[in-house]
N, C-alpha and C positions, 0 to 999 in steps of 0.2 A: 586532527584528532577530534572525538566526540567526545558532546558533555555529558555528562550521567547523567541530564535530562532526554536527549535525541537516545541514549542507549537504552533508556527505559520506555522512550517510545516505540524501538525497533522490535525490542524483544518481548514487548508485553508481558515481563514477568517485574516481579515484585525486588527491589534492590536491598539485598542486607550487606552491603561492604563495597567499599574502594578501598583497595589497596596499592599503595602509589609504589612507582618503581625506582625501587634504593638499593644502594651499593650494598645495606645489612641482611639484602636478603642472600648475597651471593657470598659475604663473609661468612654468613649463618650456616649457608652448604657447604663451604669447605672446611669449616671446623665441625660439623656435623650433629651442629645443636638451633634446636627450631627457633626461628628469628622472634617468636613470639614472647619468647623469654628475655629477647633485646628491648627494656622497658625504656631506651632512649632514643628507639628508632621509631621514626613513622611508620615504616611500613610493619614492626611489632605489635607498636597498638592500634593500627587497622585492623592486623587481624586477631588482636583482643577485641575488640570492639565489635568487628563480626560476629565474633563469635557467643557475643553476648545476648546481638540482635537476634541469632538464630534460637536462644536458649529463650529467649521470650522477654525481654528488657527493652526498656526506652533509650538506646543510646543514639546524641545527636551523633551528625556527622561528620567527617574533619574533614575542610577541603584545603588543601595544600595549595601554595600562591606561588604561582610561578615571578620571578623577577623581583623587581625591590619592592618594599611597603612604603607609605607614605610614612610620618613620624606620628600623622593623627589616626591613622588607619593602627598601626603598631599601640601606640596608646588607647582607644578607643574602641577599635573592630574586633572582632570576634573568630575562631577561623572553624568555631563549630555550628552547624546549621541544620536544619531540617529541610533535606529534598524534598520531601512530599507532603502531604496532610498526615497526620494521622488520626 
């Protein structure tokens, strides 16, 4: 898989979202209410969070951690960041 840095080298376009792939999106479509209103799912507030970027706000970005955290990583780290300059 690519990281949203090599994706935004390919595409030479500007990145306003990841949205991570979760089970709430597919519970969302079969009850047939937009996941963005799931405010305890990642992939909900992705794309609140997108969708804020596009409206013109500074929102950092979340990157989701595959596998376990350390206890000082969990304590300590952060899991919002900024890809790019701005």
């Amino acid at each position: 898989s690519l990281t949203p840095k090599q994706i935004l080298d390919n595409l030479s376009i500007p990145l306003i979202g990841i949205i991570p792939d979760s089970e709430s999106v597919t519970r969302a479509a079969n009850i047939g209410e937009p996941v963005v209103y799931d405010h305890k799912s990642a992939a909900g507030n992705a794309y609140a969070d997108t969708v804020a970027r596009y409206l013109g706000d500074s929102v950092p970005y979340t990157l989701l951690h595959e596998g376990p955290r350390s206890i000082r990583s969990r304590l300590f780290g952060s899991k919002r960041v900024h890809l790019h300059d701005e």
